[in-house]
C-alpha positions as CSV (number, residue, x, y, z in Angstrom):
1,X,156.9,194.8,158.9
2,X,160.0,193.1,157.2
3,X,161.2,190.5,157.0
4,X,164.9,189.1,156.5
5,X,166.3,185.9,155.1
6,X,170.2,185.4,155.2
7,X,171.8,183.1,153.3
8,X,174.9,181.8,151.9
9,X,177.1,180.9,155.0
10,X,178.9,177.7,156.0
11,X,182.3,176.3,156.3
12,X,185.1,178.3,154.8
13,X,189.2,177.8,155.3
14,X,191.2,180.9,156.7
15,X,191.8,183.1,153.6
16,X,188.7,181.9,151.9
17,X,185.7,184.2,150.7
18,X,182.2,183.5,151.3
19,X,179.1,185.8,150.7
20,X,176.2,186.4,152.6
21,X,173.1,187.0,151.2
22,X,169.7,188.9,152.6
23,X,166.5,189.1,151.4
24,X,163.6,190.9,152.3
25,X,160.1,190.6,152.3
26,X,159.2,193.7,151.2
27,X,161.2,196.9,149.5
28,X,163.6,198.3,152.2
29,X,164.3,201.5,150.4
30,X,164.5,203.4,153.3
31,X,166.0,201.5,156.1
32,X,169.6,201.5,156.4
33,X,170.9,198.2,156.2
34,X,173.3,196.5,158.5
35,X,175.2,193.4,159.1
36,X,175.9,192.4,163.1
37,X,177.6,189.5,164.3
38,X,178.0,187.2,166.8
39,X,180.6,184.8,168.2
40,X,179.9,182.4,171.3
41,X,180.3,183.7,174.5
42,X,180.8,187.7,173.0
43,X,178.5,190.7,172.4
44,X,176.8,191.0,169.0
45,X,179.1,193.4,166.9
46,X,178.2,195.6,163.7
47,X,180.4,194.3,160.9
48,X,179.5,196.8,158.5
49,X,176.3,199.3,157.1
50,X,174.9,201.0,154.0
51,X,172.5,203.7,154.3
52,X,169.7,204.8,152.8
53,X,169.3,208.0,151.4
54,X,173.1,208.3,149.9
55,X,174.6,205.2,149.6
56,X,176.9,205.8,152.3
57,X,179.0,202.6,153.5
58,X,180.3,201.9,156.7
59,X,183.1,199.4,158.3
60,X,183.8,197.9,161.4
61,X,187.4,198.7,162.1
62,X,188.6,194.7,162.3
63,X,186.8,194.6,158.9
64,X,190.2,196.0,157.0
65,X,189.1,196.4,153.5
66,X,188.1,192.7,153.5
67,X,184.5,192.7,153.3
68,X,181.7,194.4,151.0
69,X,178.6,195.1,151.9
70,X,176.2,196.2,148.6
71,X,172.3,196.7,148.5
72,X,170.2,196.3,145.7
73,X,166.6,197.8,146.9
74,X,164.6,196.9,143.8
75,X,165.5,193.4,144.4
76,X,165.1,193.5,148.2
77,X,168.3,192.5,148.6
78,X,171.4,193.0,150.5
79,X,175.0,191.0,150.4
80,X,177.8,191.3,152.3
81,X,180.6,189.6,150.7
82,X,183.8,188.5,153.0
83,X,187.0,187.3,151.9
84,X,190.2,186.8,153.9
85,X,188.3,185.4,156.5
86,X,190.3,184.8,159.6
87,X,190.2,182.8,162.6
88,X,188.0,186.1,164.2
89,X,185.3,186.2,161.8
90,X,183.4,182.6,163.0
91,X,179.8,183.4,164.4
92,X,176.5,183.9,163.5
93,X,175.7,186.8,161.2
94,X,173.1,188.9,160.9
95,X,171.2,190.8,158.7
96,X,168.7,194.0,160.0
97,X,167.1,197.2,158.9
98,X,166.0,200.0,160.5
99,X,167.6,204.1,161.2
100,X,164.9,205.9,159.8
101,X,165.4,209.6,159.7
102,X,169.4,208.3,161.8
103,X,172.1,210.1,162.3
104,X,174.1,207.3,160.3
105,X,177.4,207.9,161.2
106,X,176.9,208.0,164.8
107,X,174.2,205.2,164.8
108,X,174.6,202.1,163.0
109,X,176.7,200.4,166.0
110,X,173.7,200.3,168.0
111,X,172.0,196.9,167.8
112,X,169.4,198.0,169.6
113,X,168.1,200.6,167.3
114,X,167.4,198.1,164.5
115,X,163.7,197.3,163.9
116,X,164.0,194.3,161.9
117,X,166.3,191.3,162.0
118,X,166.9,188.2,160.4
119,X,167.4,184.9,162.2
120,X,171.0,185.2,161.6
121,X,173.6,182.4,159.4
122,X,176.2,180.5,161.1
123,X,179.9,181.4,159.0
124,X,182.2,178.9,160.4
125,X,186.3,179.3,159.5
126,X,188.3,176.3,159.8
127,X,191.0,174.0,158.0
């Protein structure tokens, strides 16, 4: 079992920067690591992913080069950091592990295949 802590949201202006932070109970070496969200009313939506055994990062497409998303395993620790945040970004994030032995590329979308979740951090955009 793992499990996840975010932190680090709140109330930011359009074109502000905030970074989420998750922590883990436990080394997560071997998960890949994800970040999902999830505005009222709409589906929850991978925002972005970093694997495992290489590193490798992935983007959701509406992410356009503004957010980061960095894992630091002997520290249990993962952050996804945001800036330009638009009027689209609002919603609860989230924070999971899981892929074990994935497919990566073709996988990290899939809420469903997560094991592990966090209880998810409200990011609010707003003058």
């Amino acid at each position: 079992q793992v499990q996840l802590v975010e932190s680090g949201g709140g109330l930011v202006q359009p074109g502000g920067s905030l970074t989420l932070s998750c922590a883990a109970s436990r080394r997560f070496d071997f998960y890949v690591i994800a970040w999902f969200r999830q505005a009222p009313g709409k589906e929850r939506e991978a925002v972005a992913a970093i694997a495992s055994h290489d590193g490798s990062i992935y983007y959701a497409d509406f992410v356009k080069d503004r957010f980061t998303i960095s894992r630091d395993n002997a520290n249990k620790m993962s952050s996804l950091q945001m800036s330009s945040l638009e009027a689209e970004d609002p919603g609860v994030y989230y924070c999971s592990a899981g892929g074990v032995g994935w497919p990566v590329a073709r996988m990290w979308t899939v809420a469903n295949e997560y094991d592990y979740w966090g209880q998810g951090i409200q990011v609010t955009v707003s003058s």
